[in-house]
TORNU-440612 format. One record per atom (N, C-alpha, C): x, y, z; residue in three letters. Coordinates in steps of 0.05 Angstrom, whole numbers, plus 5000, padded with zeros to 4 digits. Atoms other than C-alpha are relative to their C-alpha. Layout:
BEGIN
XYZALA;...
This chain:
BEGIN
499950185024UNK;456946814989UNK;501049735009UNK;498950254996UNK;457646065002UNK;502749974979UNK;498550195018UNK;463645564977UNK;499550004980UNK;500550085025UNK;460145364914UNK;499050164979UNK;500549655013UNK;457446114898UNK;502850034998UNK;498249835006UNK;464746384901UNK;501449814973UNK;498350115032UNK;468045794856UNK;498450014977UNK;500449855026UNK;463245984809UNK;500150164989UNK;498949734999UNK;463346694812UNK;503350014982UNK;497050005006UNK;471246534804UNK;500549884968UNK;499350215023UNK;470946014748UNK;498550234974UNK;500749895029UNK;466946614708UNK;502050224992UNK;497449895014UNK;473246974701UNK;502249884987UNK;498450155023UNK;476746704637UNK;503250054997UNK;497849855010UNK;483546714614UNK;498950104975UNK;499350005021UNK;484747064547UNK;500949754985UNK;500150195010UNK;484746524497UNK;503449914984UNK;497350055007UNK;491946654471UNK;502450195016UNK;497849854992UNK;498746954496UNK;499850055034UNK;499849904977UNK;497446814565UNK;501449815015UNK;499350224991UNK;501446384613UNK;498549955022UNK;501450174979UNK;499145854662UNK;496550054999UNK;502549964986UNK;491745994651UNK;498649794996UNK;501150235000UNK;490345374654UNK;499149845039UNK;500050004970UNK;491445434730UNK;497750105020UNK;502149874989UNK;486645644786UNK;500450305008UNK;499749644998UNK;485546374793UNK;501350055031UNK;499649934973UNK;487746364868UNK;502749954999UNK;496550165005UNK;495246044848UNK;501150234987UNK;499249795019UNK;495446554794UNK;500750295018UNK;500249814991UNK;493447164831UNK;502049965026UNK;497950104988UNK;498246824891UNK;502750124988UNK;498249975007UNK;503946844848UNK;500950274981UNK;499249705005UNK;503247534823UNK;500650115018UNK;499149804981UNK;504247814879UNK;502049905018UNK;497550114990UNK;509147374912UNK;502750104986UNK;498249825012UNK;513347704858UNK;500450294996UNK;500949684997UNK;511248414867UNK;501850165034UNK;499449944967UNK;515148794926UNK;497850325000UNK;501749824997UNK;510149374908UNK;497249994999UNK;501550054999UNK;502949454916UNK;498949974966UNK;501550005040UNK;498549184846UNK;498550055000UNK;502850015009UNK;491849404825UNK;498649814989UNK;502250275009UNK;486648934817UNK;499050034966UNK;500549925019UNK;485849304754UNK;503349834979UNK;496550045015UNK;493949134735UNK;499849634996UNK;500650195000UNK;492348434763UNK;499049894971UNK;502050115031UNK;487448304705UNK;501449974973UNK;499950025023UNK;490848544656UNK;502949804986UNK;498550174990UNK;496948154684UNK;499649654995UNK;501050285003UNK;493147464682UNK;498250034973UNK;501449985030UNK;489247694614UNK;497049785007UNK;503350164993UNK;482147564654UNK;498650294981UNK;502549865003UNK;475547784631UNK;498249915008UNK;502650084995UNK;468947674650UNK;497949904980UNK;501950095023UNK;464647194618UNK;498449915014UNK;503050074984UNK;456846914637UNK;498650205002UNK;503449794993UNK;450347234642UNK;500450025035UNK;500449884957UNK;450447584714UNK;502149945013UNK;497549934983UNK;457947464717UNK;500950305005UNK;498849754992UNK;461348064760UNK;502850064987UNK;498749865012UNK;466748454732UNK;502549885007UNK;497250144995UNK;473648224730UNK;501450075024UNK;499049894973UNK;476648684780UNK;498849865022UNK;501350134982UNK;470648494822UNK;501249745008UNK;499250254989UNK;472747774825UNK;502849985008UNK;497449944981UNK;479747954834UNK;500149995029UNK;500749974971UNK;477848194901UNK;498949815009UNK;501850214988UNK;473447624919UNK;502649805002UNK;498250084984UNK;478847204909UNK;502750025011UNK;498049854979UNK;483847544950UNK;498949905031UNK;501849964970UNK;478547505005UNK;500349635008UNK;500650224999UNK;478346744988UNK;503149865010UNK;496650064990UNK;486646735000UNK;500249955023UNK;500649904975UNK;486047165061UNK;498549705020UNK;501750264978UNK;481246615095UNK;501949685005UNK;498350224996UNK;485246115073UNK;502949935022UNK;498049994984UNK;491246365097UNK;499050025037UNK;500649934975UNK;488146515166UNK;499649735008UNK;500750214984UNK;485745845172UNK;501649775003UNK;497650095010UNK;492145515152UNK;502350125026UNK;498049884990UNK;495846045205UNK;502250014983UNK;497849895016UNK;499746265158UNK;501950285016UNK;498849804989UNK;504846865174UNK;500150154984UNK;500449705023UNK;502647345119UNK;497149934989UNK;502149905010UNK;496547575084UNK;499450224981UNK;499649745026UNK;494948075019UNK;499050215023UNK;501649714998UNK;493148785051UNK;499950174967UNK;499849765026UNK;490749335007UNK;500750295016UNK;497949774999UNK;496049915008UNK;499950114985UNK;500049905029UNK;496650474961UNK;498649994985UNK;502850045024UNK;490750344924UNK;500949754987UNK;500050225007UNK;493049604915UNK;500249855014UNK;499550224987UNK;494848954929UNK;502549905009UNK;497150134996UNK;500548674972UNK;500449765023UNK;500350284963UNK;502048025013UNK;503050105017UNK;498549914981UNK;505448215076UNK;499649825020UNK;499450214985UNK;508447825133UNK;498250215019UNK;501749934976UNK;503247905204UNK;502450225021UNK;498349894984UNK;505748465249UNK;500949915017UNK;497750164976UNK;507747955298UNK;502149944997UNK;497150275010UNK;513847675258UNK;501350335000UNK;498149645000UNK;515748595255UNK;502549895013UNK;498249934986UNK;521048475308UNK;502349734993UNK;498150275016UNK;523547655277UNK;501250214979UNK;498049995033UNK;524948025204UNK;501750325008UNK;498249814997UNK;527848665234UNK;502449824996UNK;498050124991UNK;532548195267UNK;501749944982UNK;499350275022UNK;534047695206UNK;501350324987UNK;500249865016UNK;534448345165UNK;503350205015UNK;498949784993UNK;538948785212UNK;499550294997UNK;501349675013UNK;534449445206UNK;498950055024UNK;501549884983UNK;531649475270UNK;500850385010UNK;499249754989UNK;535850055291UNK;499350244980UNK;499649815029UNK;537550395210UNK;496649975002UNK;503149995007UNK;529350315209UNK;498950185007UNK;501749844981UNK;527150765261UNK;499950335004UNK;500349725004UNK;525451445247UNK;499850185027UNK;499949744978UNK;527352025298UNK;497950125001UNK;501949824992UNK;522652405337UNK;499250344979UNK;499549725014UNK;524852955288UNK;498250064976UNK;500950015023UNK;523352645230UNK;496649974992UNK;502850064998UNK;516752365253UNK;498150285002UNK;501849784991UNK;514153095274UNK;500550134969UNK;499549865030UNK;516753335205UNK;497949894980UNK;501850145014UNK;513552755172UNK;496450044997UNK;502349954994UNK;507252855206UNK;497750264993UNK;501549735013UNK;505953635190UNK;499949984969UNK;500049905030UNK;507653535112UNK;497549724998UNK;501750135012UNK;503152955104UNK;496750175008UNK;503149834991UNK;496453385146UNK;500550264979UNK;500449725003UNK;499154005109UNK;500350034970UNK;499150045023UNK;501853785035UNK;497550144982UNK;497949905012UNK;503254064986UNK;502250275021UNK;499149904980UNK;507754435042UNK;503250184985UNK;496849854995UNK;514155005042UNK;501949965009UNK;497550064968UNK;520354845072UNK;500150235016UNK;499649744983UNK;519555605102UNK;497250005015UNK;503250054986UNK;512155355116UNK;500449805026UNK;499250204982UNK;514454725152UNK;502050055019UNK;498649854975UNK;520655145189UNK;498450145022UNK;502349844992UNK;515255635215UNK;498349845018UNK;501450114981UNK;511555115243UNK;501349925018UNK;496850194982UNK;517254675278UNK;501650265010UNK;498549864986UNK;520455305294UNK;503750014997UNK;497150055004UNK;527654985276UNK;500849984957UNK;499250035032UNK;531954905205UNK;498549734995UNK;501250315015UNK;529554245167UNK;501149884985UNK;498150125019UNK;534954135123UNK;499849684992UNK;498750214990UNK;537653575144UNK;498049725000UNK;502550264995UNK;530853175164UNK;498749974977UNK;501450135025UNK;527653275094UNK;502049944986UNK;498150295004UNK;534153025067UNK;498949634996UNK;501050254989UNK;532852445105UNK;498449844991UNK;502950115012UNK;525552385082UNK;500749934972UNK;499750145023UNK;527252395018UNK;500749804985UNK;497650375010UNK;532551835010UNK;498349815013UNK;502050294991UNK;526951345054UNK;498149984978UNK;501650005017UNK;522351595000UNK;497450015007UNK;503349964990UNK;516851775041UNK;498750324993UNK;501549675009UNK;516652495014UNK;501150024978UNK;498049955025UNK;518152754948UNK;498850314994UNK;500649755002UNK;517953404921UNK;497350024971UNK;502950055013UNK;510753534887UNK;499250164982UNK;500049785015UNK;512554154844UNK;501950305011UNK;498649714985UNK;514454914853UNK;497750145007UNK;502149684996UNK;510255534885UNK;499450274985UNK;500549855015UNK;507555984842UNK;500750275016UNK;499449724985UNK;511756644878UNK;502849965002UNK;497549915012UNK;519156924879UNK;501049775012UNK;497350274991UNK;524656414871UNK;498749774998UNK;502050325003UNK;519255804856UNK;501549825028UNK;499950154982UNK;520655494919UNK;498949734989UNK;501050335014UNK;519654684919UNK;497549985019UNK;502550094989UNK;513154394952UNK;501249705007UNK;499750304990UNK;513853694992UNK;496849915002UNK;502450125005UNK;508453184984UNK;501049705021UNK;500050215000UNK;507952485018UNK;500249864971UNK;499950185032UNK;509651864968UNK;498549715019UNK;500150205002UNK;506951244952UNK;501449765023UNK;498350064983UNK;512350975002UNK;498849925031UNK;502349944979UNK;508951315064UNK;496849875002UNK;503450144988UNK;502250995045UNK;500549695014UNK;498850284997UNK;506050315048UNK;501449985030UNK;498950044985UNK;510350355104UNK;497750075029UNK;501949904978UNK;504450675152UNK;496249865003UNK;501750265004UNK;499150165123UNK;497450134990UNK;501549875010UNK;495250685089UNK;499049944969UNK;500750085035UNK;490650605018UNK;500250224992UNK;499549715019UNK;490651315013UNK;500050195020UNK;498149744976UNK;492951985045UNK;497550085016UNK;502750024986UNK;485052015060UNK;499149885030UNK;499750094978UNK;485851495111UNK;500350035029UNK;498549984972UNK;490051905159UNK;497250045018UNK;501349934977UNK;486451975230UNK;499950395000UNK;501149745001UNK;482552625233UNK;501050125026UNK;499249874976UNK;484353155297UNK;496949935013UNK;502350054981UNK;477352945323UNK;499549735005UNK;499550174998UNK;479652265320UNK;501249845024UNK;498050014988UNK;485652285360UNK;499150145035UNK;500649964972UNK;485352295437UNK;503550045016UNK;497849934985UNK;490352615484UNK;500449745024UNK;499650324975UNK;494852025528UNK;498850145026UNK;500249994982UNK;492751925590UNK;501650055025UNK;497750014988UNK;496852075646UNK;500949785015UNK;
């Protein structure tokens, strides 16, 4: 789509005619500043209803639709600008995030590099409940071979696991699930994403 295709495209997504602020602004400022305020991912769907767009014109695309388009139109911008962040879509939304080059600057600034870094323990724990979820803690011992207490603890307070119900058998045991969290922190849109076992290649020596 050229320049003068997308600002039209763009310009056919309206505000709502009352109760909306700034829509007097360009849709790229708007959609900017939603999410500059957002520390979680938004739906392009939330977006909309957020900025009170709709789609108007013969053979205009769908509101969402242009959402995305201009995201894409940010994205370029920012790249060509060198900017040090960019929207990804996480979680089944939208989020602007600083470039993984600046990871080891905002540890720093932040003081998390160390409190950040998940144990070998936790990561092998992490790793079977998300391939195996809805998972047992006597399912997930069994595999690991050791207790787990302690590590799904852990998981839970980062908020990368949560518990996803009970087992239909004696004593309703709980079930662990990945969260919302995990799709975010691992740069995932959905638990679909993960790398398949026919994916993955053994290191080299």
């Amino acid at each position: 789509m050229s320049g003068t295709e997308a600002t039209e495209a763009i310009e056919g997504v309206q505000a709502e005619p009352a109760g909306v602020p700034c829509a007097d602004q360009p849709l790229t400022l708007r959609i900017e500043a939603v999410l500059l305020t957002n520390d979680r991912p938004v739906t392009e769907q939330k977006i909309v209803e957020m900025l009170g767009l709709k789609s108007t014109g013969k053979g205009k695309e769908s509101a969402p639709a242009q959402v995305r388009e201009t995201i894409d139109q940010l994205n370029a911008d920012y790249q060509a600008q060198g900017r040090a962040f960019r929207i990804e879509r996480l979680a089944g939304g939208f989020q602007l995030l600083t470039l993984p080059a600046f990871g080891p600057l905002l540890a720093r600034v932040r003081g998390l590099r160390a409190q950040g870094r998940l144990t070998p323990a936790a990561l092998e724990t992490l790793a079977i409940i998300a391939y195996r979820q809805p998972l047992l803690r006597s399912e997930l011992e069994a595999i690991r071979g050791v207790a787990c207490g302690e590590v799904l603890k852990s998981l839970l307070e980062r908020r990368l696991i949560r518990i996803t119900g009970r087992a239909e058998e004696l004593g309703r045991p709980m079930l662990y699930g990945t969260t919302t969290e995990f799709l975010k922190v691992f740069g995932l849109s959905r638990i679909e994403d993960l790398p398949q076992a026919k994916d993955l290649k053994a290191p080299t020596a």
